[in-house]
C-alpha positions in Angstrom: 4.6 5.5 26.4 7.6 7.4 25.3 9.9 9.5 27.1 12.7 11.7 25.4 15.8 13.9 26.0 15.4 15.7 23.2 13.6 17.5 20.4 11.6 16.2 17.0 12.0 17.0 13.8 9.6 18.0 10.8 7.9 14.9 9.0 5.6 15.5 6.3 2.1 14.7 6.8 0.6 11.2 5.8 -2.6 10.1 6.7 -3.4 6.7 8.7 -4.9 5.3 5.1 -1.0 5.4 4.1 0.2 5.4 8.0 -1.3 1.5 8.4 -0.3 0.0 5.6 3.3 0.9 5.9 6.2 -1.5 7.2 8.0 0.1 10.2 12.1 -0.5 10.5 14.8 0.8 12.8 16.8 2.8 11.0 21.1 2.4 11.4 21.7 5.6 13.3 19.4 4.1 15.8 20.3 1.4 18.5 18.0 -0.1 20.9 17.9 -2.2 23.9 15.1 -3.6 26.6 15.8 -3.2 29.7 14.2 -4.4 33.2 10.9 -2.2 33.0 11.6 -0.1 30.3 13.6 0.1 26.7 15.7 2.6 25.7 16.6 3.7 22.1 19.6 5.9 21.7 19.6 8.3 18.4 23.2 8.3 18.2 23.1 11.1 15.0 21.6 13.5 17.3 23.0 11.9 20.6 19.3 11.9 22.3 18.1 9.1 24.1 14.8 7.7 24.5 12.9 5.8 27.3 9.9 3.5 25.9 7.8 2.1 29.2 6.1 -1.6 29.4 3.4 -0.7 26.8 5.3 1.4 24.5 8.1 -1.5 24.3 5.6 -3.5 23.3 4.1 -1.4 20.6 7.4 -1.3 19.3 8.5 -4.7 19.1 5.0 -5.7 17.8 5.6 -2.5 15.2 8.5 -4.0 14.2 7.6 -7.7 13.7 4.7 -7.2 12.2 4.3 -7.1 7.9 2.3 -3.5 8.3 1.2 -0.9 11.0 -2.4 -2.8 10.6 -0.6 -5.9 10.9 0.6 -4.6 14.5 -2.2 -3.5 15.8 -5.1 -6.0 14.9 -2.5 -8.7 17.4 -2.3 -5.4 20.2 -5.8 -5.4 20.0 -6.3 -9.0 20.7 -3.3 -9.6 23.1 -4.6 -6.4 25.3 -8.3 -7.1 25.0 -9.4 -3.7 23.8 -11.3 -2.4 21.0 -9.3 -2.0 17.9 -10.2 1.7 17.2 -8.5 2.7 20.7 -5.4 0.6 19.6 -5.3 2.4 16.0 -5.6 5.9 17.8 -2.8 5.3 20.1 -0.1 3.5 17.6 -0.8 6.5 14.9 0.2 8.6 17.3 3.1 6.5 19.0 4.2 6.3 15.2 3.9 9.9 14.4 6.0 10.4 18.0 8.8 7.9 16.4 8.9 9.0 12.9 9.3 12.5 14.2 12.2 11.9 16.2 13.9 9.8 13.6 13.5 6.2 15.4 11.5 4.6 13.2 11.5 4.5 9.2 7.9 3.7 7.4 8.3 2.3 4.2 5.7 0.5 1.8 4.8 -3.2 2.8 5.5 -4.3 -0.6 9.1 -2.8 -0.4 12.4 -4.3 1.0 12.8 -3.3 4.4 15.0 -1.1 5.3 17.6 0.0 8.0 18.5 -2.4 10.4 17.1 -3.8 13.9 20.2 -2.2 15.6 20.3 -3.8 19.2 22.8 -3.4 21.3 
């Protein structure tokens, strides 16, 4: 799903009870754009870009759309035809992946989202 030039970074540990019912946002240092086949997202604070492929562009618009991480992958699960629990595995980890490399922001679904949806 995700392709990088770069490193991650440390994120504390939170488990998918508090994972799903977060509220995913693009944070300003990060700028994103679809391509043909592919999307790319450009961290410009640490000057790394990022390659997402068909299905991991998806995830992340549906991510981002979506009122939680639950939210996001109940529709996957239904637009792709497969059983939610395979969904759930692959988006904690996708979300992990993003959260470790500063992509993505996770906030509470009750809070005001923050950063911005910085395309380009």
């Amino acid at each position: 799903m995700l392709m990088s030039s770069g490193s991650a970074a440390d994120v504390p540990p939170m488990s998918w009870n508090e994972l799903r019912r977060c509220r995913v946002a693009v944070p300003e240092h990060v700028v994103h754009r679809a391509l043909a086949e592919e999307t790319v997202l450009l961290n410009v604070s640490t000057s790394t870009y990022h390659t997402l492929d068909a299905v991991g562009a998806r995830f992340f618009d549906t991510m981002r759309q979506a009122a939680t991480v639950e939210a996001a992958c109940e529709q996957l699960a239904a637009e792709y035809e497969q059983p939610l629990e395979r969904i759930t595995a692959d988006m904690e980890a996708f979300c992990r992946d993003l959260v470790e490399r500063e992509l993505i922001e996770l906030t509470a679904a009750s809070a005001a989202p923050a950063g911005h949806r910085g395309t380009v």
